[in-house]
N, C-alpha and C positions, 0 to 999 in steps of 0.2 A: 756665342758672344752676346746675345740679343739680352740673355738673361742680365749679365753683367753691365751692360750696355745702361739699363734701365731698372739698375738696380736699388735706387731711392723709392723707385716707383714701388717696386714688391714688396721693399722692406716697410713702404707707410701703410701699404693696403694691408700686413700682416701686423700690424701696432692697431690699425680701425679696427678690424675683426677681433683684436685683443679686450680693446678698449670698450665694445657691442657688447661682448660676452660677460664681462667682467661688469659692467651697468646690467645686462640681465640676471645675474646672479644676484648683484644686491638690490635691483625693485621687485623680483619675483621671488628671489630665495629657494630653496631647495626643500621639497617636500620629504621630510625624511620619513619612513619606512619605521617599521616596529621591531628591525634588526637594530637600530642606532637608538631608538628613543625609547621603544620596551611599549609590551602591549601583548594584544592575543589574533592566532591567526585561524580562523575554522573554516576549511573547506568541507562542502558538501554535493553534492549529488542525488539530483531526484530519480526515483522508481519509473515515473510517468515522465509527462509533459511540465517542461520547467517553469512557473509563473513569470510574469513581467519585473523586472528588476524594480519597478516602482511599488509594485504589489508587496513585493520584500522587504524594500525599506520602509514603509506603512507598517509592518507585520513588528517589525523591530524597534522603531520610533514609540509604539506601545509600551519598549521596557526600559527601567532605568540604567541605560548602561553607557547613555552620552552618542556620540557621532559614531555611528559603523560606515565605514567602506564598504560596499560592496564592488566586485566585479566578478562578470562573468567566468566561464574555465569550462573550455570543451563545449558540448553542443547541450551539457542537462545540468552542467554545477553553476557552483558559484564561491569566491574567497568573501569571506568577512571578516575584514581587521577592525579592531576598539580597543579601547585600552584596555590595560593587565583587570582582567574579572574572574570572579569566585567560582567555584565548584556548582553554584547554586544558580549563578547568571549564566554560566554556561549551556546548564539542563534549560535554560529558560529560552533560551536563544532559539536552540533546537527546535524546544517546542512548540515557540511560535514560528518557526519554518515551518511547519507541519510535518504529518506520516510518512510522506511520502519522501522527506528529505532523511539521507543516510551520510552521517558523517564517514570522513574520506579521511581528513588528520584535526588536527588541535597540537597548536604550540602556542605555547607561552613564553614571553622575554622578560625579564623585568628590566628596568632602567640600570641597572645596574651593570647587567651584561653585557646592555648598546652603548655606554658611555666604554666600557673597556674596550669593543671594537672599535669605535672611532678613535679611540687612543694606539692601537693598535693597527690600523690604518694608515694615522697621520706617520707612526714609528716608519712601516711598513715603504711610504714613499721619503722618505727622507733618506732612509740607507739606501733604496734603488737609485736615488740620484745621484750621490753620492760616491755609488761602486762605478756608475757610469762616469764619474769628471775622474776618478782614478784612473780605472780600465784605459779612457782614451787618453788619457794623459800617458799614462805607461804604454801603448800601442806606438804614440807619436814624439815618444821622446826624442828620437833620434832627427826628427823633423820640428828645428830649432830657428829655422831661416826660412822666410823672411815673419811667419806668426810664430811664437811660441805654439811648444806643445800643451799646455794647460788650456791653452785660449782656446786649444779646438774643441777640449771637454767642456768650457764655460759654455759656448756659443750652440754645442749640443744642447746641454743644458733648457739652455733659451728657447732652442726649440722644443723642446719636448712641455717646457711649459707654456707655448704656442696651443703643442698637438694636443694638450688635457684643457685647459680654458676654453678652446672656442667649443666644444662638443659639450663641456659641460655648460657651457651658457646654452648651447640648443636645448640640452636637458631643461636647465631651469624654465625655456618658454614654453616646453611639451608638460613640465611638472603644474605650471600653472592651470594652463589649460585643457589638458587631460586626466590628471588627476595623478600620473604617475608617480611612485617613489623611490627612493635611495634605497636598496637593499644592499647586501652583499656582492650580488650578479653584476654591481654597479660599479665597485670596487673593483671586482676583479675584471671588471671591462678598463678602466683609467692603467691599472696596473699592466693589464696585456698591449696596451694603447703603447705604454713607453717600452715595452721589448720592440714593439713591431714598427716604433717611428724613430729611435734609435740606430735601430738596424739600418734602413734606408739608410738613411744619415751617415754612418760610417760607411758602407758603399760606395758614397761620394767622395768624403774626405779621404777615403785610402784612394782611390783615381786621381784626384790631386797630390797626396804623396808622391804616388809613382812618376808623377809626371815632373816634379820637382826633383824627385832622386836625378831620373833621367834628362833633364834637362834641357827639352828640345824648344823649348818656346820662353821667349826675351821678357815677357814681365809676368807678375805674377798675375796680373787680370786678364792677362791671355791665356797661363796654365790654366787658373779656375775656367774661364771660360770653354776653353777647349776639353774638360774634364767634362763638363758638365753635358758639352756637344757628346760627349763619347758614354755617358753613362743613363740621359735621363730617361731613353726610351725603352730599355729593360726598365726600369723603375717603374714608370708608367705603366707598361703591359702589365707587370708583374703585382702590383700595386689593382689595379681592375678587374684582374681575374681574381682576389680575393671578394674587392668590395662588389664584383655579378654575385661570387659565393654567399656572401652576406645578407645583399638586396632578396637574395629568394627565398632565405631564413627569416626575414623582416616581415615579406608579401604570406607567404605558406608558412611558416615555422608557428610552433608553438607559441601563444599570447606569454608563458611565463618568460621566454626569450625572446622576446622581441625588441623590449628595447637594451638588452647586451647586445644587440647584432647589429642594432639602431646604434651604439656607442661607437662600438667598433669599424661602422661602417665610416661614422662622421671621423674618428680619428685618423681610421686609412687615407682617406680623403686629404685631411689637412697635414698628416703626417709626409704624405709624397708630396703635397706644395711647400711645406717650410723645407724639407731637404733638398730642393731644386732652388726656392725661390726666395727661399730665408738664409738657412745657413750659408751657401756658397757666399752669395751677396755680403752677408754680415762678415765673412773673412776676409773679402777684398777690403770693406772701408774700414776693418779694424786694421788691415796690414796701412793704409793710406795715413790712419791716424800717426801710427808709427813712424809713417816715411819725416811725418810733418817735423817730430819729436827734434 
């Protein structure tokens, strides 16, 4: 009941972190990747000892081929993204990495192809949310009193656009400052984000179901509450033993996954507090709006 109790509280501190992320997205903005905007991506690998990444960029600032990325990869390579360049800029690249550098791959995007997955994306979360306010809508039909069954998929909903905002505003401060970018790994981290904060989420509203079906407690800010008593500590366990799994994929794992595991970490994160400390909340005071009606 503690959650319920001080449930203005949760629900303003999950509107601030709404409101952080959403100003870090638009003064920092999102570095998109050459998956979305189109460009070229060449990894390499040296024979010997790999030179200083300053050495590199010197080596490449000699050709006309505008602003390279570079980053590290493994203990001898390196990724270099620029934009969409020639068959001719390419040998030139090379060759000014020197002998000792052995291409690993070479892909090229063009703009064309990034503007169709962003479109393709945006399609992509629009049916996910969509099948989710059905899905629970059709789950809770029969649970008509004292919220509508729509309202539980709305308020899912809400959350789930909680659990993608605030992670992707961490992103926007990490894309500033470290250089990172929007690939695909990125997408498919927001996209796994709302299977796995979803989920929780209906955990909960089906414990308040049952407890409504059954009927053992006088209002409904008692059922939630008493639901919530009864389900948030599986959630939590269960919820941490991912994000320990995550955290040692972040610390050891591979640099090309780190930050998908870094996404997915901050989502688990916020996705087990808005299903404890968001949704429940948000169905009390939309059922209270109702009582007022």
């Amino acid at each position: 009941m503690f959650i319920i109790k001080y449930k203005k509280i949760f629900v303003s501190i999950s509107i601030a972190l709404v409101v952080l992320s959403i100003g870090a997205i638009a003064y920092f903005g999102l570095n998109m990747g050459i998956d979305f905007k189109g460009g070229s991506l060449t990894e390499v690998e040296y024979t010997t000892i790999r030179p200083e990444q300053t050495v590199v960029d010197a080596s490449l600032k000699t050709l006309s081929i505008g602003q390279a990325l570079i980053q590290p990869i493994g203990e001898k390579g390196y990724s270099i993204k620029t934009r969409d360049i020639t068959d001719k800029e390419h040998k030139e690249i090379l060759t000014a990495l020197g002998q000792d550098a052995v291409e690993k791959s070479f892909t090229s995007i063009g703009p064309s192809v990034g503007a169709e997955l962003v479109r393709k994306s945006i399609i992509s979360f629009i049916l996910v949310s969509l099948g989710i306010i059905f899905w629970i809508a059709f789950s809770f039909r029969k649970v008509s009193k004292p919220v509508s069954s729509w309202k539980y998929g709305f308020i899912a909903i809400i959350t789930l656009i909680h659990d993608i905002i605030i992670p992707v505003g961490v992103f926007a401060v990490l894309s500033h400052f470290s250089g990172v970018e929007v690939d695909t790994l990125f997408v498919v981290a927001i996209l796994t984000i709302l299977g796995l904060s979803v989920s929780d989420t209906i955990v909960v509203f089906d414990r308040i179901r049952e407890n409504i079906r059954v009927g053992h407690f006088k209002t409904f800010d008692e059922t939630v509450g008493r639901s919530l008593d009864q389900v948030y500590t599986r959630s939590i366990a269960t919820s941490s033993t991912v994000i320990i799994a995550l955290l040692a994929l972040v610390f050891f794992g591979p640099a090309s996954t780190k930050v998908f595991a870094l996404m997915l970490t901050a989502g688990m994160f916020f996705g087990t507090y808005s299903s404890i400390f968001l949704a429940s909340p948000m169905l009390v005071l939309v059922q209270g709006m109702q009582a007022k009606k």
